[in-house]
C-alpha positions as CSV (number, residue, x, y, z in Angstrom):
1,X,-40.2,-8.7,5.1
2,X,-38.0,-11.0,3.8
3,X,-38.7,-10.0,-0.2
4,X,-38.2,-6.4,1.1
5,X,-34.9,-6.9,2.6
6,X,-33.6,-9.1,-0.4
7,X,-34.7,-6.1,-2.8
8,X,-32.7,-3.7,-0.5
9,X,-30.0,-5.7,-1.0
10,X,-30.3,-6.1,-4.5
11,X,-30.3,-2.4,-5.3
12,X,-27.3,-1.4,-3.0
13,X,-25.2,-4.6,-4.8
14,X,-26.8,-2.8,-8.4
15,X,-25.6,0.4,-6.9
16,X,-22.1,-0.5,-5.7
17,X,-22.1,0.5,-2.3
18,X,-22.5,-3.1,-1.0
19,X,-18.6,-4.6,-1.1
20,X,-18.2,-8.0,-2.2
21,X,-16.8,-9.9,0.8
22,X,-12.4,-9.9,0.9
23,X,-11.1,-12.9,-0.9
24,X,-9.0,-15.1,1.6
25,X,-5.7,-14.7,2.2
26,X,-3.3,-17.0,0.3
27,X,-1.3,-20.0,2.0
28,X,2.6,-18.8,1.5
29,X,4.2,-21.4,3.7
30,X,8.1,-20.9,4.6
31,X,7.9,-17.5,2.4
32,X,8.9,-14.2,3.8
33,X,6.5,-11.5,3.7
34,X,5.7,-9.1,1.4
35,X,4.8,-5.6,2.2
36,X,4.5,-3.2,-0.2
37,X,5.9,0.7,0.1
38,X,2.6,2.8,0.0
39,X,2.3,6.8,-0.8
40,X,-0.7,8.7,1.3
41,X,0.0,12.2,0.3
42,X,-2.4,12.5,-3.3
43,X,-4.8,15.0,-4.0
44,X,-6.6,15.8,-7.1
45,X,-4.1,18.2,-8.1
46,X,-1.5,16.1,-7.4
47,X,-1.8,14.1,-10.9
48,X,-1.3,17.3,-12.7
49,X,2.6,17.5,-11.6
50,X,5.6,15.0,-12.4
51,X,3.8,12.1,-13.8
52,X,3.6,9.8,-16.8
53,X,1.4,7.4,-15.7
54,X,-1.9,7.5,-14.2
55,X,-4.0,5.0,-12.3
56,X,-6.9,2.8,-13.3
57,X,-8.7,4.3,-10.7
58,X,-8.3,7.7,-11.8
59,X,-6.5,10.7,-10.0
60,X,-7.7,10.0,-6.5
61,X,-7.4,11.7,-3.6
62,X,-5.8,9.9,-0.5
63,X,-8.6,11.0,1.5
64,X,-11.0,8.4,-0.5
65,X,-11.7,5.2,1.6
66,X,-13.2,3.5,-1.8
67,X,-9.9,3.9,-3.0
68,X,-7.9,2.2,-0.5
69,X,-10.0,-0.3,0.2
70,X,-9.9,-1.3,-3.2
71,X,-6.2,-0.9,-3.3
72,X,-5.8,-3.5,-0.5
73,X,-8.1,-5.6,-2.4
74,X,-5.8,-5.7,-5.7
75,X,-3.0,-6.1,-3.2
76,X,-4.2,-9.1,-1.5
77,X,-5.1,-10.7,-4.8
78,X,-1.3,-10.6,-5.8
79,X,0.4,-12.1,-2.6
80,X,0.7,-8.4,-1.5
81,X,0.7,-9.1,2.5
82,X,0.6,-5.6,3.6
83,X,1.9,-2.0,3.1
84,X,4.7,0.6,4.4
85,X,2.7,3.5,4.2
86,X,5.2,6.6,4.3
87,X,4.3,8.7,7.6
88,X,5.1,11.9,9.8
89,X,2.7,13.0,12.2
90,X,0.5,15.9,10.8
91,X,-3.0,16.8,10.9
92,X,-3.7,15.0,7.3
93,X,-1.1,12.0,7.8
94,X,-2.7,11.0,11.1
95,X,-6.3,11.5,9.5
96,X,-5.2,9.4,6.4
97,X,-3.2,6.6,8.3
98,X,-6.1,6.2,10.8
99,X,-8.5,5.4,7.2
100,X,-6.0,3.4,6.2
101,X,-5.7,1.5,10.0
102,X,-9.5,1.0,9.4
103,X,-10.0,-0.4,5.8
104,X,-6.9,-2.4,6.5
105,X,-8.9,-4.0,9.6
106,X,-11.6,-5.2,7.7
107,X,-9.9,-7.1,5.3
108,X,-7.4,-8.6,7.2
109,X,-4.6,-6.7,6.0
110,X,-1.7,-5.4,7.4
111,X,0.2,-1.8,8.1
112,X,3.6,-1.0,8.9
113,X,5.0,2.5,8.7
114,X,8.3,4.0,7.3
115,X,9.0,7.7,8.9
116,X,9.7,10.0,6.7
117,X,13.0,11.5,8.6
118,X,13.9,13.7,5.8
119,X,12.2,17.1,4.9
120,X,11.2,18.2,1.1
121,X,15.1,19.3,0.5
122,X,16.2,16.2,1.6
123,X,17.8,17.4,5.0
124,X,17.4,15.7,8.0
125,X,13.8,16.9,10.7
126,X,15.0,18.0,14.1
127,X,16.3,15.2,16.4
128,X,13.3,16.4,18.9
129,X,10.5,15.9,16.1
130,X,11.1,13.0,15.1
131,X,11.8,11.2,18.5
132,X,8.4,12.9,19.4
133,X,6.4,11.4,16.4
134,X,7.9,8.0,17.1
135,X,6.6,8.4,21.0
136,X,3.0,9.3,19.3
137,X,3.4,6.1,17.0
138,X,4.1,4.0,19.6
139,X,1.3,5.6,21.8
140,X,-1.6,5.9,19.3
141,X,-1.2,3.9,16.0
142,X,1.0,0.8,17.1
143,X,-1.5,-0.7,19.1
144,X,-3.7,-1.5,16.5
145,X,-4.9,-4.7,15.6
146,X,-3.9,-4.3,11.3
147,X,-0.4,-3.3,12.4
148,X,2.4,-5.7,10.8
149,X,4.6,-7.3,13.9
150,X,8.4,-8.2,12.9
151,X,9.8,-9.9,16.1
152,X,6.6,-9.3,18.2
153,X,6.6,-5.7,17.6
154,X,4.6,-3.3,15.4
155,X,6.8,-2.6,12.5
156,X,8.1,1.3,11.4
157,X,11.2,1.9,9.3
158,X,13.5,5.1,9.9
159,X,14.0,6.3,6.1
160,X,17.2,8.9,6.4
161,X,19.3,7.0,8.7
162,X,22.1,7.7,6.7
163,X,21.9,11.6,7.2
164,X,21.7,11.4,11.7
165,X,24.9,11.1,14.1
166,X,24.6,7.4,15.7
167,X,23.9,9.4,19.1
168,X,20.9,10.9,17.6
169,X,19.5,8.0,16.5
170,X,20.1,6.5,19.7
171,X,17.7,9.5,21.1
172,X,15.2,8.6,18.9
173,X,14.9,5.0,19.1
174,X,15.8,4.5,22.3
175,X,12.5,4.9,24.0
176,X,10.5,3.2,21.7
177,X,12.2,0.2,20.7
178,X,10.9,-2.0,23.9
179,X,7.6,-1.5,22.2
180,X,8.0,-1.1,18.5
181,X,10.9,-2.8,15.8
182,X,12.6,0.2,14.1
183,X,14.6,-0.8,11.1
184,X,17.1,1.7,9.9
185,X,17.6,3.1,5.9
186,X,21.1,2.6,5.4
187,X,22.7,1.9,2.2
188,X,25.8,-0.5,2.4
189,X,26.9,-3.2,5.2
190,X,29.0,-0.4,7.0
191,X,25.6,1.7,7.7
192,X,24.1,-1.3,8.8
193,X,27.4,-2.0,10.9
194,X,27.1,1.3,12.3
195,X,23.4,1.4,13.5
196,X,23.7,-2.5,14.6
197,X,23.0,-1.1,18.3
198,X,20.3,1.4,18.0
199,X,18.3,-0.1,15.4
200,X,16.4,-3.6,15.0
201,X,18.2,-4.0,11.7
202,X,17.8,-2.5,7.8
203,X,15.2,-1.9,5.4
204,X,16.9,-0.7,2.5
205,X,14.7,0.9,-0.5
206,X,16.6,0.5,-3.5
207,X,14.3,1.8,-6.6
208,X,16.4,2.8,-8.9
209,X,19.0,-0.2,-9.7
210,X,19.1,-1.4,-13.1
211,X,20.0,-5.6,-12.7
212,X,20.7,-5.7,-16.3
213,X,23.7,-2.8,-15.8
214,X,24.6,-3.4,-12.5
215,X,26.3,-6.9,-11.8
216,X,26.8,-6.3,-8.5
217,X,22.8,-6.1,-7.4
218,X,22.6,-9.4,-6.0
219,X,26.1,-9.6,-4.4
220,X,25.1,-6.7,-2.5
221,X,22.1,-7.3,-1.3
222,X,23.7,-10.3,0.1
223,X,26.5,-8.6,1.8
224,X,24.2,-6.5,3.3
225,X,22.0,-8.9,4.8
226,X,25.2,-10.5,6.3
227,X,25.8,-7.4,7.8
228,X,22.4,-7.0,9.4
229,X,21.5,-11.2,10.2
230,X,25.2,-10.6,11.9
231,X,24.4,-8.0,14.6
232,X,21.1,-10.0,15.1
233,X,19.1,-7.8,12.9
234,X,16.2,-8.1,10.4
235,X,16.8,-7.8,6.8
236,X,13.8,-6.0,4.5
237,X,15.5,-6.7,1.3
238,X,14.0,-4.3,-2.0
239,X,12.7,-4.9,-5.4
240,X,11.3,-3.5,-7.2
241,X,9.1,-3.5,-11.4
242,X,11.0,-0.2,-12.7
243,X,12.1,3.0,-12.6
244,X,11.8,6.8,-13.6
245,X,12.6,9.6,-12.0
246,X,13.0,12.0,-14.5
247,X,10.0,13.9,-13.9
248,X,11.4,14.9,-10.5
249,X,14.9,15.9,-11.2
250,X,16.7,12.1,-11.5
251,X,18.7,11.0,-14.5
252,X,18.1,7.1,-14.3
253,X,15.5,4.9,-16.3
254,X,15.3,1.1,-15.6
255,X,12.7,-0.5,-18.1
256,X,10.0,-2.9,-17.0
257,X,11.2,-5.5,-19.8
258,X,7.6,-6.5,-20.0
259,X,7.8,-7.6,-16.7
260,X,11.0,-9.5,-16.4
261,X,13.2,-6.9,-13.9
262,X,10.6,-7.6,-11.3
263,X,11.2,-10.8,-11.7
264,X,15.0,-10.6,-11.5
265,X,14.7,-8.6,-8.7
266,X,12.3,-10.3,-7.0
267,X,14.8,-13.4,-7.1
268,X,17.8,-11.8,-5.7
269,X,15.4,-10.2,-2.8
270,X,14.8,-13.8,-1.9
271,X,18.6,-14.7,-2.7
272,X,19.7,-12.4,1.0
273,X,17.5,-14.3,2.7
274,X,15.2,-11.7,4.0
275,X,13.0,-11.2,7.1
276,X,10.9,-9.2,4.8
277,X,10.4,-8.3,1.0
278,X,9.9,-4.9,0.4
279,X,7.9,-4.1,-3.0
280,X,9.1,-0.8,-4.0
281,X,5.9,0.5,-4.9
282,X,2.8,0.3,-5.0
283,X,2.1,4.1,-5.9
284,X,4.9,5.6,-6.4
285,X,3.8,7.2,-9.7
286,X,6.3,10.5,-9.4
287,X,9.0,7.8,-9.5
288,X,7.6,4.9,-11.7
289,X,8.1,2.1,-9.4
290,X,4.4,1.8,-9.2
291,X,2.2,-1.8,-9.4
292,X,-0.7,-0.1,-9.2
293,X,-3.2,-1.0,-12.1
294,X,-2.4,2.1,-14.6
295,X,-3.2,3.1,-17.8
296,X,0.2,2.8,-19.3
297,X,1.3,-0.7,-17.3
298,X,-2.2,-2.0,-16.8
299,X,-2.1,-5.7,-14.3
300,X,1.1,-6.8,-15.9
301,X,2.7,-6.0,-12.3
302,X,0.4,-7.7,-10.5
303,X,0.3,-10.3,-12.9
304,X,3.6,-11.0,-12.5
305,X,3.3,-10.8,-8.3
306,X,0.6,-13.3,-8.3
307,X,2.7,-15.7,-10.6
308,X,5.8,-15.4,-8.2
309,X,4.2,-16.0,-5.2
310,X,1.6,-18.4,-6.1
311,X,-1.7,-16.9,-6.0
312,X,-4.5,-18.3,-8.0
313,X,-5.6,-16.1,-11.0
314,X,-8.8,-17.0,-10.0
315,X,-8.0,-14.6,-6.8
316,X,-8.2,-11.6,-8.8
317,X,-10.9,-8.7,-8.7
318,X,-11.5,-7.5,-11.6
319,X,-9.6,-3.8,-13.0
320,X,-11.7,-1.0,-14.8
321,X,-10.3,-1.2,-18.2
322,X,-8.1,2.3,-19.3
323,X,-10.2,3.6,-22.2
324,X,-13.4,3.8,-20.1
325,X,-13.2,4.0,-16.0
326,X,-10.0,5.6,-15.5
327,X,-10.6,8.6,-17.4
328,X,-14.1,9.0,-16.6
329,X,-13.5,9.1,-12.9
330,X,-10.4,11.4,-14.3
331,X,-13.5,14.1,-15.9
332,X,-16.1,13.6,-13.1
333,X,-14.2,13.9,-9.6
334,X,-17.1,13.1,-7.1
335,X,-19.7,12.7,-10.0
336,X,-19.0,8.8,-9.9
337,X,-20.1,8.5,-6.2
338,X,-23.3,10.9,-5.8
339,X,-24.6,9.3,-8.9
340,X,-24.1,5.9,-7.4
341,X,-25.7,7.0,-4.6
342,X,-28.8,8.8,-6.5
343,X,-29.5,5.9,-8.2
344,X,-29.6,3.6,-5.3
345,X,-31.8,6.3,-3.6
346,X,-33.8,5.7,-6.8
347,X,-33.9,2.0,-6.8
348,X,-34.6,1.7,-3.1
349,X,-37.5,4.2,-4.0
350,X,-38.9,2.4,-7.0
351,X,-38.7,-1.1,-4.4
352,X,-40.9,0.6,-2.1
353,X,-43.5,1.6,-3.9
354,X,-43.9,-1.5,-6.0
355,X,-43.9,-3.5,-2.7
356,X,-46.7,-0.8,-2.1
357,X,-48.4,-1.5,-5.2
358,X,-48.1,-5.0,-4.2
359,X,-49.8,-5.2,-1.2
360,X,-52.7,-2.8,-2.7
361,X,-53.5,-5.1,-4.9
362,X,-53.6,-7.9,-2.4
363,X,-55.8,-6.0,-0.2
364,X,-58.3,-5.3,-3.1
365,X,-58.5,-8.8,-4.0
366,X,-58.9,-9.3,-0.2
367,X,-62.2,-7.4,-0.2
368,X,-63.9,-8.6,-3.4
369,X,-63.7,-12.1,-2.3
């Protein structure tokens, strides 16, 4: 029994379906931690719009729980603490965060959640929406184990603030905020002035500042987290690798250096002494901002990540190279995973029957003697 079991085991690790246990979580003492802004809304057909860039992994679907369990994987490798997955509550959001909830789970990872309070237009949802999916956040998702606490309470971030009257925010995160920490979006010290009372402080996403143009990055990021540490708040300070938005109507283009603007925006996060670093992205491909292994930028994100917050290389899985897994996951769609599992099927067949053939023999040998 026990030669049958290790050959089972053998062809499901040959076949890659049996996951290689999550490496342990780094030892960041006295650092803030790092969550990284994550995107849930990909289909297949997504890839074909807007985008320079693809991923190593191919043009996945959101839907694909190999996908985001690897993604937490690489994420962990790098010092990556957890994700901000971008939410509102419909049928496929609520199916996709719940996968996400789960692979997170198993790997000792954690989730917070940023509400997406703007529509596709950029105007602000209905006051009565969005105080209801907050109520179903708190109610269903918050309770989770993998949900990221700031102050004791599940984390979720209010993106829009800046468009809603004070008084409607008030509606909003009033009933909630005994329960979960809501951090506002606003975008200079007066916003975070403003919302000081109905809020649990700022998360500001800041993607598109170039630190080589702009010499008033880090002062600002400063004076904002005096604004926020001020009224008691918590301050999610940004950075992020690049930026390029062109694709989707912007005008700005902040270069990647070869990794160097992560790096000086990484160190003036860390200047405003922040509650919480916010990595803007980790698949934000429409955008650019991605860390994501891709075939244009490869690790050198991560790379980078793991270097700043002093993970071992040792800690990192390894990335299908561009030329050869990205693109043939690109051509096949599903192909990859049936034929994984038809050749286990096949492996697990050819076990049995020589473990068959094996004990034929024995028993024929049994007889003569």
């Amino acid at each position: 029994m026990r030669r049958a079991a290790l050959v089972v085991v053998l062809a499901l690790m040959v076949a890659g379906l049996l996951p290689a246990p999550a490496p342990a979580s780094a030892v960041r003492g006295g650092r803030a931690p790092l969550l990284a802004y994550y995107y849930q809304w990909f289909e297949r057909s997504s890839w074909q719009r807007a985008k320079t860039d693809y991923p190593r992994l191919g043009r996945y679907s959101s839907d694909d729980a190999s996908v985001i369990r690897t993604h937490i994987a690489w994420a962990r490798s790098a010092g990556i603490d957890g994700f901000v997955v971008s939410w509102k509550s419909t049928a496929v959001n609520n199916r996709r965060l719940e996968l996400l909830l789960t692979e997170a789970r198993a790997q000792d990872f954690k989730v917070a959640v940023i509400y997406q309070g703007l529509d596709f237009h950029r105007r602000p949802l209905a006051t009565a929406r969005v105080a209801a999916d907050f109520r179903l956040l708190r109610d269903r998702y918050a309770r989770d184990p993998a949900f990221f606490r700031l102050g004791g309470k599940p984390l979720t971030v209010f993106s829009g603030t800046w468009e809603y009257a004070t008084t409607d925010i008030a509606r909003i995160t009033g009933p909630v905020r005994s329960r979960l920490t809501v951090l506002g979006t606003e975008k200079n010290p007066e916003g975070c002035r403003r919302l000081a009372r109905v809020t649990d402080g700022d998360a500001y996403y800041w993607s598109s500042v170039n630190p080589d143009t702009n010499d008033r990055h880090e002062t600002k990021l400063r004076a904002m987290a005096e604004a926020v540490h001020g009224a008691g708040g918590y301050w999610m300070a940004p950075f992020a690798p690049g930026f390029d938005a062109r694709k989707v109507g912007g005008t700005k283009s902040v270069p990647r250096e070869g990794g160097r603007t992560l790096r000086v925006e990484y160190a003036a996060a860390e200047t405003s002494g922040p509650d919480v670093l916010g990595l803007i992205s980790w698949n934000e491909f429409s955008e650019n901002s991605h860390v994501e292994p891709s075939v244009e930028h490869g690790t050198q994100a991560l790379d980078e990540l793991r270097r700043l917050r002093g993970v071992p290389s040792s800690a990192s899985p390894s990335v299908p190279p561009a030329s050869s897994g990205s693109v043939r996951h690109q051509r096949l769609g599903y192909w990859p995973g049936l034929l994984r599992i038809a050749g286990s099927a096949a492996l697990l067949v050819g076990a049995v029957a020589g473990l068959a053939r094996l004990r034929s023999v024995r028993t024929r040998k049994e007889k003569r003697t």
